[in-house]
C-alpha positions in Angstrom: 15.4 -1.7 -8.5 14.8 -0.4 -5.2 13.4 -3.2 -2.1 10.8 -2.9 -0.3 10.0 -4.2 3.0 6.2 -4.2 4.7 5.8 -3.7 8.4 2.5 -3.2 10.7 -0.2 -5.6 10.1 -1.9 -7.9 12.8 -5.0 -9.0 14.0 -7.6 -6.2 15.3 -11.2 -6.0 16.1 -13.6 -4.5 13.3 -13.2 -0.9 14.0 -9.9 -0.6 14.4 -6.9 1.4 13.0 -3.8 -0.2 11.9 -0.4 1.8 10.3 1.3 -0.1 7.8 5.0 0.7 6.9 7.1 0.3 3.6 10.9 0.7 4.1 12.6 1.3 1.1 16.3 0.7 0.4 18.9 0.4 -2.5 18.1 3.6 -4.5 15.8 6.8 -2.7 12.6 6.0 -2.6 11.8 9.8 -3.8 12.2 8.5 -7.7 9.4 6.3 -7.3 5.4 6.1 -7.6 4.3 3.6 -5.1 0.9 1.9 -4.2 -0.5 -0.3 -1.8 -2.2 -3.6 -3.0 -3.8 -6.4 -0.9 -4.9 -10.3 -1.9 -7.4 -12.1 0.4 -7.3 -15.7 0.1 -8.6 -17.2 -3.5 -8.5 -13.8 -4.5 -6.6 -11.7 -7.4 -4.5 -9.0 -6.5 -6.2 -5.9 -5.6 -5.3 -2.1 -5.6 -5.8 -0.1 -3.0 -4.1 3.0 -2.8 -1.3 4.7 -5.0 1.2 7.8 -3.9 2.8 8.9 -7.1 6.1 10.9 -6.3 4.8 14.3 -8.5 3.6 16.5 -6.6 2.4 13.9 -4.0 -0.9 12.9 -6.0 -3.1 10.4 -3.9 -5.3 7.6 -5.8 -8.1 5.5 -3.5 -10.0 2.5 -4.3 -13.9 2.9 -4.0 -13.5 0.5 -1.1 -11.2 2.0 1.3 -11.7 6.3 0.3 -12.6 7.7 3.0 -11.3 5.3 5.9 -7.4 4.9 4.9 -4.9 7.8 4.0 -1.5 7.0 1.8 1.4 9.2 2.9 4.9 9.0 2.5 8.6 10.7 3.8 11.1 10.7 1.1 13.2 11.8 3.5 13.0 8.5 5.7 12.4 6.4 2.2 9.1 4.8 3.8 5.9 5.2 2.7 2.8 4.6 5.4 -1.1 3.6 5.0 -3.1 4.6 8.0 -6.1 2.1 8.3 -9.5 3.4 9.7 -12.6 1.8 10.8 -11.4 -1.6 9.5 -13.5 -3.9 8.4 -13.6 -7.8 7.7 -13.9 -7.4 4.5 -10.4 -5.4 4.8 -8.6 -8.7 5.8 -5.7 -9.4 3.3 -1.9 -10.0 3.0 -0.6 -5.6 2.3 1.9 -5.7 -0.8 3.8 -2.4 -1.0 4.9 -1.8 -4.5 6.9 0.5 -6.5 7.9 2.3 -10.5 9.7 4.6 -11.7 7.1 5.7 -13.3 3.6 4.6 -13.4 1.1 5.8 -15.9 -2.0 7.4 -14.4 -4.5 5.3 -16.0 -2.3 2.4 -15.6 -2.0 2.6 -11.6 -4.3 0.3 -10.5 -2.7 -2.6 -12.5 -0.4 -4.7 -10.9 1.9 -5.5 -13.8 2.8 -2.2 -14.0 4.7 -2.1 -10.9 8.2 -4.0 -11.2 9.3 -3.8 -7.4 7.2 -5.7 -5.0 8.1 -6.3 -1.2 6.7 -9.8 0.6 3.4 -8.6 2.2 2.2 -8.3 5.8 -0.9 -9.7 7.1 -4.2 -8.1 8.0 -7.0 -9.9 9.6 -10.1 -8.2 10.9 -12.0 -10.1 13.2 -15.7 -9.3 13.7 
């Protein structure tokens, strides 16, 4: 399994951009479909944007299209989510997480990802 490690959260002002980071080390990180998820408190687990690894295909959730971009540089095994406009509502712990191979009408479930890094905080203050 590869590990994941998330980097970049803090505490803005609605409005705001944030970059988050996922480093990715034991195996290349170029074999791998990879999302972003987030969990507010008392909250489930919540998907919020996927990168698969063929040809590059980008997946949103309705709530953050348009304002946040996936990306990713197999080349520096990290994959990055560029936050726009934030908004309250945005304000979650950021879980990076990672497959093999992730079915496309399986990629907003959590279960289906087996590699899972510790989270980094995101508050946005109004």
């Amino acid at each position: 399994q590869v590990q994941l490690l998330e980097s970049g959260g803090g505490l803005v002002q609605a409005g705001d951009s944030l970059r988050l980071s996922c480093v990715a080390s034991g195996r290349s990180f170029s074999t791998y479909d990879a999302a972003w998820f987030r969990q507010a408190p008392g909250k489930d687990r919540e998907f919020v944007a996927a990168i698969f690894r063929r040809g590059a295909l980008t997946f949103y959730s309705d709530s953050v299209k348009g304002r946040f971009t996936v990306s990713r540089d197999n080349a520096k095994n990290t994959m990055y989510l560029q936050m726009n406009s934030l908004k309250p509502e945005d304000t979650a712990v950021y879980y990076c997480a990672a497959d093999a191979y992730i079915s496309n009408v399986r990629r907003e479930a959590p279960n289906e990802y087996h590699s899972w890094g510790r989270g980094t905080q995101v508050t946005v203050s109004s």
